[in-house]
LOTOR-763867 format. One record per atom (N, C-alpha, C): residue in three letters; x, y, z. Coordinates in steps of 0.2 Angstrom, whole numbers, always signed. Example, Ala and Ser with C-alpha at 12.3 -4.5 7.8 and 13.67 -1.06 7.14 Angstrom:
2
    r     c1     c2     c3
  ALA    +66    -28    +39
  ALA    +62    -22    +39
  ALA    +66    -16    +39
  SER    +64    -11    +35
  SER    +68     -5    +36
  SER    +64     +0    +39
***
This chain:
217
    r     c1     c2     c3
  UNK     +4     -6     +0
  UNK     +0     +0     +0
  UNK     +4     +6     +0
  UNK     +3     +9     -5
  UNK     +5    +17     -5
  UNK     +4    +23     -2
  UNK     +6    +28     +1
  UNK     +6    +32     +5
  UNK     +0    +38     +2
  UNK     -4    +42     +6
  UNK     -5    +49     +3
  UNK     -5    +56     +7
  UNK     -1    +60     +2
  UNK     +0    +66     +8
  UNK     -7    +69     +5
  UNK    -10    +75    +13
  UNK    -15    +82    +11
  UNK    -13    +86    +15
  UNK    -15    +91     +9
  UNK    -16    +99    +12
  UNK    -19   +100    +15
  UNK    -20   +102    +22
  UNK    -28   +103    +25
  UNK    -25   +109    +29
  UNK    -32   +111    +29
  UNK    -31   +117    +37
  UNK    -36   +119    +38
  UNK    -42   +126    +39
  UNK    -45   +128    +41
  UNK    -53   +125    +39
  UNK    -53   +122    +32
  UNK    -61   +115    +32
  UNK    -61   +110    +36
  UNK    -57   +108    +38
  UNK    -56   +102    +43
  UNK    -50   +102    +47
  UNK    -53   +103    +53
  UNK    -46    +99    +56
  UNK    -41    +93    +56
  UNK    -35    +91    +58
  UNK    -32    +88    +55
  UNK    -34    +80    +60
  UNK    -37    +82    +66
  UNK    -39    +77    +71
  UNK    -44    +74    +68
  UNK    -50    +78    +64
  UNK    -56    +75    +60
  UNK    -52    +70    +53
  UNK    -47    +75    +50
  UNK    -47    +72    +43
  UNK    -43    +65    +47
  UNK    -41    +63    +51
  UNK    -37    +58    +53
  UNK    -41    +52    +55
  UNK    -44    +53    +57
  UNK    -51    +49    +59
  UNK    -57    +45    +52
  UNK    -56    +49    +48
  UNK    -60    +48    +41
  UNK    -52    +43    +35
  UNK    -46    +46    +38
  UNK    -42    +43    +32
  UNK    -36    +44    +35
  UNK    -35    +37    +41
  UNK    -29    +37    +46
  UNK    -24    +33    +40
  UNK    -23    +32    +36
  UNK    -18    +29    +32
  UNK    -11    +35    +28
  UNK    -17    +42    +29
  UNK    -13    +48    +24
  UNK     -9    +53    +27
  UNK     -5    +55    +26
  UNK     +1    +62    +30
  UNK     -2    +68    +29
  UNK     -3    +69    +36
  UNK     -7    +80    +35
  UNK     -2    +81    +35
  UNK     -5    +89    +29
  UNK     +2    +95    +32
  UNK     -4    +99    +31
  UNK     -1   +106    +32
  UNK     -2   +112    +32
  UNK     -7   +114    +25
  UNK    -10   +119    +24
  UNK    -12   +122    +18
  UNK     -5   +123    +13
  UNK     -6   +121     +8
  UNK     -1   +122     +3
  UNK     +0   +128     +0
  UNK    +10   +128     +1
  UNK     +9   +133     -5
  UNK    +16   +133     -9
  UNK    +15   +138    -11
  UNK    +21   +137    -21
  UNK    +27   +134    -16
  UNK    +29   +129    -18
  UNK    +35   +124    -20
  UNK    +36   +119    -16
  UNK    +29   +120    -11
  UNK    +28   +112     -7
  UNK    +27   +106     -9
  UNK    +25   +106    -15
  UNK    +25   +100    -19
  UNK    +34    +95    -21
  UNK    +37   +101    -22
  UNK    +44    +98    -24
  UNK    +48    +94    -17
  UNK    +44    +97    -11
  UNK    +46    +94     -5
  UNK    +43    +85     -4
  UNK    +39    +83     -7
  UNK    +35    +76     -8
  UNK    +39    +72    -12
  UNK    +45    +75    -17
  UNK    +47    +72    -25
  UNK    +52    +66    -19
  UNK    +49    +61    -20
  UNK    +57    +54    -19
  UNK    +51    +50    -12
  UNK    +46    +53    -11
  UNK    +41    +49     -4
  UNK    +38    +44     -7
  UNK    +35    +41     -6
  UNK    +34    +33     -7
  UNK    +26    +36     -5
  UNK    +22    +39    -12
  UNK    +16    +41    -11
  UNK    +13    +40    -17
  UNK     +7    +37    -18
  UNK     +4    +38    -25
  UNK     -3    +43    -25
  UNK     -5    +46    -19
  UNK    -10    +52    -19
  UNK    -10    +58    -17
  UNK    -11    +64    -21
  UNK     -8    +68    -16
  UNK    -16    +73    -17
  UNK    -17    +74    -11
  UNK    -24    +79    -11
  UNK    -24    +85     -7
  UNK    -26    +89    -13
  UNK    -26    +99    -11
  UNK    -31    +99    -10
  UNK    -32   +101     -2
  UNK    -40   +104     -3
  UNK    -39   +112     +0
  UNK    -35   +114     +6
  UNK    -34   +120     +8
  UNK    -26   +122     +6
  UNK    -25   +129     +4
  UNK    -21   +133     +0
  UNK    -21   +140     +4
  UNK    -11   +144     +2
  UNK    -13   +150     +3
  UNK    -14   +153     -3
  UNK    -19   +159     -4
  UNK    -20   +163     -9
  UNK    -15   +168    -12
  UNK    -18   +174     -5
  UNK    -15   +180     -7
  UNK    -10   +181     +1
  UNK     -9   +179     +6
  UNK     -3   +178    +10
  UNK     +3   +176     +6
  UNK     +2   +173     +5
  UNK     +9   +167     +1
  UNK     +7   +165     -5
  UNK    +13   +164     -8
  UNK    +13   +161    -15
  UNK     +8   +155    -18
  UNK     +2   +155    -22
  UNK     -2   +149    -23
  UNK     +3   +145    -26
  UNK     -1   +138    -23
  UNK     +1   +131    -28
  UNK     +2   +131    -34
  UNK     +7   +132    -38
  UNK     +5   +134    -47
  UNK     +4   +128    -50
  UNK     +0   +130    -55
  UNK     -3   +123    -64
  UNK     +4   +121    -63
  UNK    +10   +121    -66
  UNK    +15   +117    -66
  UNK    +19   +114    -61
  UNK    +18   +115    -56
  UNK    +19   +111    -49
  UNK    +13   +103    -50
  UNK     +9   +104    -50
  UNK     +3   +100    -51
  UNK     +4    +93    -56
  UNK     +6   +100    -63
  UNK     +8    +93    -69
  UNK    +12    +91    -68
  UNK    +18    +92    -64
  UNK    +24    +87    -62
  UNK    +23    +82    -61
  UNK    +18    +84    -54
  UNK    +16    +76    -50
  UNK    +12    +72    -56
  UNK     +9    +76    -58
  UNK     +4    +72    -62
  UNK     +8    +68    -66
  UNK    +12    +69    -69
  UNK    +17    +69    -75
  UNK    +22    +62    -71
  UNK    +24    +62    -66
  UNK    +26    +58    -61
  UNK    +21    +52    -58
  UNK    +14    +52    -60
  UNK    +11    +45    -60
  UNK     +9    +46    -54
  UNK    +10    +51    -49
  UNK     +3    +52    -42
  UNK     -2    +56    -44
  UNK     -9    +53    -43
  UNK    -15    +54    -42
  UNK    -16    +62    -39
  UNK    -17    +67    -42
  UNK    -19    +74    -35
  UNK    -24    +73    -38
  UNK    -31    +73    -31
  UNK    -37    +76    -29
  UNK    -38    +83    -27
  UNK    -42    +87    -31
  UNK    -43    +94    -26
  UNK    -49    +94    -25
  UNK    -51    +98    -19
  UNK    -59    +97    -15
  UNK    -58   +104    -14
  UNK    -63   +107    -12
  UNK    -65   +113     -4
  UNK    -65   +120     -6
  UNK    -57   +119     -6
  UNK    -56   +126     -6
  UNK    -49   +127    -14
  UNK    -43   +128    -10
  UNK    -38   +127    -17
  UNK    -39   +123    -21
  UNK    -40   +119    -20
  UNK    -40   +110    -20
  UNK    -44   +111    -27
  UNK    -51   +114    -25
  UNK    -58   +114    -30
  UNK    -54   +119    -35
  UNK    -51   +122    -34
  UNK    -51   +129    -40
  UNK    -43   +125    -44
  UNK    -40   +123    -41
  UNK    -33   +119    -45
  UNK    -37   +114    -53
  UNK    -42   +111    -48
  UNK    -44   +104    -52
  UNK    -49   +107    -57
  UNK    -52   +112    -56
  UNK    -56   +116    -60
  UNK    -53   +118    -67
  UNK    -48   +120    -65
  UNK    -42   +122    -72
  UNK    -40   +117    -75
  UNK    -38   +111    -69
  UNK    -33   +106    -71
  UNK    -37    +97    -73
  UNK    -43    +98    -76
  UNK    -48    +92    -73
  UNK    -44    +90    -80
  UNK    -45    +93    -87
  UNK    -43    +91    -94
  UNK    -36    +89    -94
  UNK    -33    +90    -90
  UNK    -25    +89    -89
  UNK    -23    +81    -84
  UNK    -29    +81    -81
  UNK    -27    +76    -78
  UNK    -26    +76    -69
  UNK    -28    +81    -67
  UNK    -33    +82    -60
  UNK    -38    +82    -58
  UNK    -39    +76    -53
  UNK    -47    +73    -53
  UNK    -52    +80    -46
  UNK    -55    +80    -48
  UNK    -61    +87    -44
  UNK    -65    +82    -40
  UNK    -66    +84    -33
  UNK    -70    +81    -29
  UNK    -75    +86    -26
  UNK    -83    +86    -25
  UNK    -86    +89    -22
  UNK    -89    +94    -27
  UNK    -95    +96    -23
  UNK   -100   +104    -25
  UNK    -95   +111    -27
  UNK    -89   +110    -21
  UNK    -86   +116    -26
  UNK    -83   +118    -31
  UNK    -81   +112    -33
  UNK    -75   +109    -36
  UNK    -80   +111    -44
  UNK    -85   +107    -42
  UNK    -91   +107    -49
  UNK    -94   +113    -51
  UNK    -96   +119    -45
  UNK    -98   +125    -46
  UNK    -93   +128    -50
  UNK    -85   +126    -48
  UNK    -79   +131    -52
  UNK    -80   +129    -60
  UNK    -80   +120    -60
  UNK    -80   +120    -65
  UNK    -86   +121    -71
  UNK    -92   +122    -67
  UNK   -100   +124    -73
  UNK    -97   +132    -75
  UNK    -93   +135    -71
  UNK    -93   +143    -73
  UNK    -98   +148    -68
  UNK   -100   +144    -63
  UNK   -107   +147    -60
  UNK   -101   +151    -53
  UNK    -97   +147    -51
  UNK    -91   +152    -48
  UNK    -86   +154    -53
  UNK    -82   +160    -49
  UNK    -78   +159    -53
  UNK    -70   +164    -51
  UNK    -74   +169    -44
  UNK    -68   +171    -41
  UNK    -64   +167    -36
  UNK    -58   +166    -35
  UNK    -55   +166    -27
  UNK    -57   +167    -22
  UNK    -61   +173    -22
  UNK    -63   +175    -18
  UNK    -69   +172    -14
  UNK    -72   +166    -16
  UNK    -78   +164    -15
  UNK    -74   +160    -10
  UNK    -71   +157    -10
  UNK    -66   +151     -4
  UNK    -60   +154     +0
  UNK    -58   +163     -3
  UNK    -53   +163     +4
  UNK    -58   +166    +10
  UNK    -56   +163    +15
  UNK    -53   +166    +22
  UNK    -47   +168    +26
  UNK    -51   +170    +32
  UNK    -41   +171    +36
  UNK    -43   +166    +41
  UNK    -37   +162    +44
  UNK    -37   +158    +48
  UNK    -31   +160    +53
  UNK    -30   +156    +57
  UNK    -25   +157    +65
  UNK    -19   +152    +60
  UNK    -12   +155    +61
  UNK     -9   +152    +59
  UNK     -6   +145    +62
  UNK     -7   +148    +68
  UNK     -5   +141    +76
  UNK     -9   +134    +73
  UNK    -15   +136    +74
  UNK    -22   +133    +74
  UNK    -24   +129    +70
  UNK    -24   +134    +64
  UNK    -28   +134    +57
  UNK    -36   +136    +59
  UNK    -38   +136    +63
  UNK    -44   +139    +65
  UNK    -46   +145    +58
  UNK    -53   +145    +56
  UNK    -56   +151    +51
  UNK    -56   +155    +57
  UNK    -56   +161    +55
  UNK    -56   +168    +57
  UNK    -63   +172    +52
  UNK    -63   +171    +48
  UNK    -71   +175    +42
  UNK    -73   +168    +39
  UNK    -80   +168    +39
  UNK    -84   +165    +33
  UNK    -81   +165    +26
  UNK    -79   +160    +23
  UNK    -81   +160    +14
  UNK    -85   +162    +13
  UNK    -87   +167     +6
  UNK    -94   +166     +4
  UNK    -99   +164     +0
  UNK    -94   +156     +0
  UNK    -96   +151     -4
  UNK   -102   +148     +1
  UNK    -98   +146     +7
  UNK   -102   +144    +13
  UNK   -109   +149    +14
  UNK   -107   +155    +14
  UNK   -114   +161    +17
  UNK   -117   +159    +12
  UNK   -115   +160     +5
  UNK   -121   +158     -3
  UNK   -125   +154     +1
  UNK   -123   +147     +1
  UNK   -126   +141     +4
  UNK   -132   +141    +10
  UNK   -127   +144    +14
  UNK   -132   +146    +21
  UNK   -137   +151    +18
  UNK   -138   +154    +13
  UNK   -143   +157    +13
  UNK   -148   +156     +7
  UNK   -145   +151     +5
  UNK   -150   +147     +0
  UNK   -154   +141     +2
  UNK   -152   +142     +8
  UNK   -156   +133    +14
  UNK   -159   +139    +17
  UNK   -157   +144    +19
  UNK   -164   +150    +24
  UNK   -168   +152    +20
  UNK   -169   +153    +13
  UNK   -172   +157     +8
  UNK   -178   +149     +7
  UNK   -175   +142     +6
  UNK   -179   +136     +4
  UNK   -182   +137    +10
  UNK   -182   +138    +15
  UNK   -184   +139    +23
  UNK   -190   +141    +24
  UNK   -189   +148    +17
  UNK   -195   +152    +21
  UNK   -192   +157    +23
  UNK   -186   +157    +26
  UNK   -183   +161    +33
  UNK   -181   +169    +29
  UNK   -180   +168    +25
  UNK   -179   +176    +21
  UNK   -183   +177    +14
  UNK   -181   +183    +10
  UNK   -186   +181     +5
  UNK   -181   +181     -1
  UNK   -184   +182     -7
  UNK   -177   +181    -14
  UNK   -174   +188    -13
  UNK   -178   +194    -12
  UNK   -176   +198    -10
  UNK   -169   +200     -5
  UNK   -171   +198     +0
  UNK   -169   +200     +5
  UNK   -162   +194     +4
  UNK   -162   +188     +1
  UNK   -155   +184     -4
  UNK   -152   +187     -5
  UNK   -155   +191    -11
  UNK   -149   +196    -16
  UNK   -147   +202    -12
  UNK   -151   +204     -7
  UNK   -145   +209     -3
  UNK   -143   +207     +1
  UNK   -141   +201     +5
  UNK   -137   +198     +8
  UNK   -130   +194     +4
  UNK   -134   +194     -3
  UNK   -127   +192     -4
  UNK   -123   +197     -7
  UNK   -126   +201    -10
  UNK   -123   +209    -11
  UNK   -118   +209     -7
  UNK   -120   +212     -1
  UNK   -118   +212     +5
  UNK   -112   +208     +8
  UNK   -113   +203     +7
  UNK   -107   +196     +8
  UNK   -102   +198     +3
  UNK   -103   +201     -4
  UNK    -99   +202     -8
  UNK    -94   +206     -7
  UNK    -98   +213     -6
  UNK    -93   +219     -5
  UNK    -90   +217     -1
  UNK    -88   +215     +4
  UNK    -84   +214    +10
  UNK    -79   +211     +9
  UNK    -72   +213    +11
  UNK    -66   +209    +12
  UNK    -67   +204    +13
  UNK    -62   +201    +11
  UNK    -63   +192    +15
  UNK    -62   +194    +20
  UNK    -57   +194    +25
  UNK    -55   +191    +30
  UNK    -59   +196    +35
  UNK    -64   +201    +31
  UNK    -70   +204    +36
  UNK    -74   +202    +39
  UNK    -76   +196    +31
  UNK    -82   +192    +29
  UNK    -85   +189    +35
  UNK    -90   +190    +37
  UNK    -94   +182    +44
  UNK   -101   +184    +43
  UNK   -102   +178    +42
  UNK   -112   +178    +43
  UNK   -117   +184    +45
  UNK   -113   +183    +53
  UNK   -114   +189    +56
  UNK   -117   +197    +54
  UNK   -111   +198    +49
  UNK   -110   +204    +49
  UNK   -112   +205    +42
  UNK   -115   +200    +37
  UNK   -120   +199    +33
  UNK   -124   +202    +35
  UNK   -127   +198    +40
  UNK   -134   +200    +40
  UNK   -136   +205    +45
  UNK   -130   +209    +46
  UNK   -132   +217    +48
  UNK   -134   +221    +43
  UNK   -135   +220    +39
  UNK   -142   +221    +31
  UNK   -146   +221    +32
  UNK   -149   +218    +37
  UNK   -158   +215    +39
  UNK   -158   +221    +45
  UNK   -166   +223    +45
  UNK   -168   +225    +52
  UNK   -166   +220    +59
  UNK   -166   +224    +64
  UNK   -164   +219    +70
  UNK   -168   +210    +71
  UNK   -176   +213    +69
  UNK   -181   +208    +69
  UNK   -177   +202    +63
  UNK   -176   +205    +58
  UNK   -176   +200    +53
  UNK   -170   +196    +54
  UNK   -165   +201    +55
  UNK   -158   +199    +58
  UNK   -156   +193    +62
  UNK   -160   +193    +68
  UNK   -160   +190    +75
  UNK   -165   +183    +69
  UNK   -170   +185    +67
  UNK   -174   +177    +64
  UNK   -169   +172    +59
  UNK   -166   +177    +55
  UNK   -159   +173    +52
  UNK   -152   +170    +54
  UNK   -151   +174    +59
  UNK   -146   +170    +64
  UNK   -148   +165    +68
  UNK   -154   +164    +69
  UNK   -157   +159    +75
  UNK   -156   +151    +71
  UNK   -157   +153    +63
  UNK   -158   +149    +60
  UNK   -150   +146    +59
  UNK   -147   +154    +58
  UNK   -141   +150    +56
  UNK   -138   +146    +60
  UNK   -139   +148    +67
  UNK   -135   +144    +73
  UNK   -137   +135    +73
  UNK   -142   +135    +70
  UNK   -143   +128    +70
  UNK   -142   +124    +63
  UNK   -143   +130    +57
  UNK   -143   +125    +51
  UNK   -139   +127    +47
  UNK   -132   +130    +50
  UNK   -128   +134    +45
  UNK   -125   +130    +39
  UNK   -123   +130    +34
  UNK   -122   +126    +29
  UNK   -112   +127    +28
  UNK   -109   +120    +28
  UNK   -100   +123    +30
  UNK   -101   +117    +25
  UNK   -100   +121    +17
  UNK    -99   +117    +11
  UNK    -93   +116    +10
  UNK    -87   +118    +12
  UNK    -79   +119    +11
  UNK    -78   +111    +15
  UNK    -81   +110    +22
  UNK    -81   +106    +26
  UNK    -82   +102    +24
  UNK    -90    +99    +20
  UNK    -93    +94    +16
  UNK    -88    +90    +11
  UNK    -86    +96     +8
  UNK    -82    +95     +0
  UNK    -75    +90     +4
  UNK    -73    +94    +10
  UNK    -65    +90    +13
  UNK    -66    +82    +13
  UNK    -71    +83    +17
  UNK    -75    +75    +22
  UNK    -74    +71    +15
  UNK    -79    +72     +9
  UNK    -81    +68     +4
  UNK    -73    +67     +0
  UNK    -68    +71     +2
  UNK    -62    +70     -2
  UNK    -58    +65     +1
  UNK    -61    +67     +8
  UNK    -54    +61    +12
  UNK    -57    +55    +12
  UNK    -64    +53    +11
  UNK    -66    +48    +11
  UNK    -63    +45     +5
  UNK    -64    +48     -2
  UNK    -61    +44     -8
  UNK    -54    +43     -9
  UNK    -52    +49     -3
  UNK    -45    +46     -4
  UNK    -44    +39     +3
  UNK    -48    +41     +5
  UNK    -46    +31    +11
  UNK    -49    +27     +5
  UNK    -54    +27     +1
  UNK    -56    +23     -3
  UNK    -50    +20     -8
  UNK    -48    +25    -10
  UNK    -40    +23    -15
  UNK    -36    +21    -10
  UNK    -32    +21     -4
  UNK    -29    +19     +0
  UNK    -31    +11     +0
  UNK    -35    +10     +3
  UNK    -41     +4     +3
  UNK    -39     -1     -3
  UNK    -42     -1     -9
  UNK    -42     -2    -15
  UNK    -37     -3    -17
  UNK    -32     +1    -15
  UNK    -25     +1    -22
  UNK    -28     +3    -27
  UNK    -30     +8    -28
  UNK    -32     +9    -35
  UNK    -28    +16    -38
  UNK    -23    +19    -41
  UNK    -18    +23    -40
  UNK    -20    +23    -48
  UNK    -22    +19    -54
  UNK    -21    +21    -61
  UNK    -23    +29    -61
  UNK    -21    +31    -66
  UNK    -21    +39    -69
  UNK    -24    +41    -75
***
């Protein structure tokens, strides 16, 4: 059995993702020329799902087609991960999850929809994506809990903001107090963490190829 490294950090923790796929090596979110540090490891998968954007240098298309080119499997999900394989799916990087897929229909299409800021210690998020807030507000709207309108100016809203401003929260200081307070009650219970979902379902299929041996490209 062959080994798999992931990029993980602020989608999932690395005590969750080790739980779902004890066979694979966490590091850190990746960034430009991490990949050259894995060349000569005894790995056939390598899975992006968290990435630095705009702190540090991103992961580049040519880093990716090495490995590719070199016969390991890279999976992207979540966050980096989805928007790598989005570019890279025709080349020969397999796309995991709703984000991965939204990048690739054209229905997303900035960076901006999956950065945050996180704790560097930690990897803890510090802001909302607002891919996720999208999400949460299209489960409150199916709800009942807001209306189309009141959607589009919350996602407005969600737009204009810095990322690492970004939180639900401060979304939905948009809304009068009443309506405010009825949307966060909801959120608290049914908030939607899509970036999470996409991780989960990525580390599953990478335990599943660990499992299987199944490494062809």
């Amino acid at each position: 059995m062959h080994g798999a490294v992931v990029y993980l950090g602020p989608s999932l923790s690395h005590e969750e993702a080790r739980a779902l796929c004890p066979g694979a090596t966490f590091l850190p979110p990746i960034r430009r020329g991490d990949l050259v540090k894995i060349a000569g490891l005894d790995i056939s998968v390598v899975c992006i799902i968290d990435g630095y954007f705009f702190q540090d240098a991103a992961v580049g298309h040519r880093e990716i087609l090495s490995v590719i080119k070199a016969g390991i499997r890279v999976i992207g999900a979540s966050s980096m991960g989805a928007l790598r394989a989005a570019e890279l799916d025709t080349l020969g990087m397999e796309g995991v999850g709703v984000i991965y897929s939204l990048y690739r229909d054209g229905i997303l299409i900035s960076d901006d929809e999956v950065a945050l800021v996180f704790d560097p210690e930690t990897l803890d998020p510090l802001s909302d994506p607002l891919v996720n807030i999208r999400c949460s507000l299209k489960l409150a709207k199916r709800n009942g809990i807001i209306s189309k309108e009141e959607e589009h100016l919350l996602i407005r809203t969600a737009t204009d903001l810095f990322y690492p401003e970004r939180t639900f929260e401060r979304v939905a200081d948009a809304l009068n107090d009443e309506r405010r307070d009825y949307l966060l009650s909801f959120y608290a219970e049914h908030a939607v963490d899509q970036k999470q979902a996409d991780a989960i379902e990525a580390l599953r299929h990478v335990h599943d190829l660990l499992q299987e041996g199944s490494f062809e490209t």
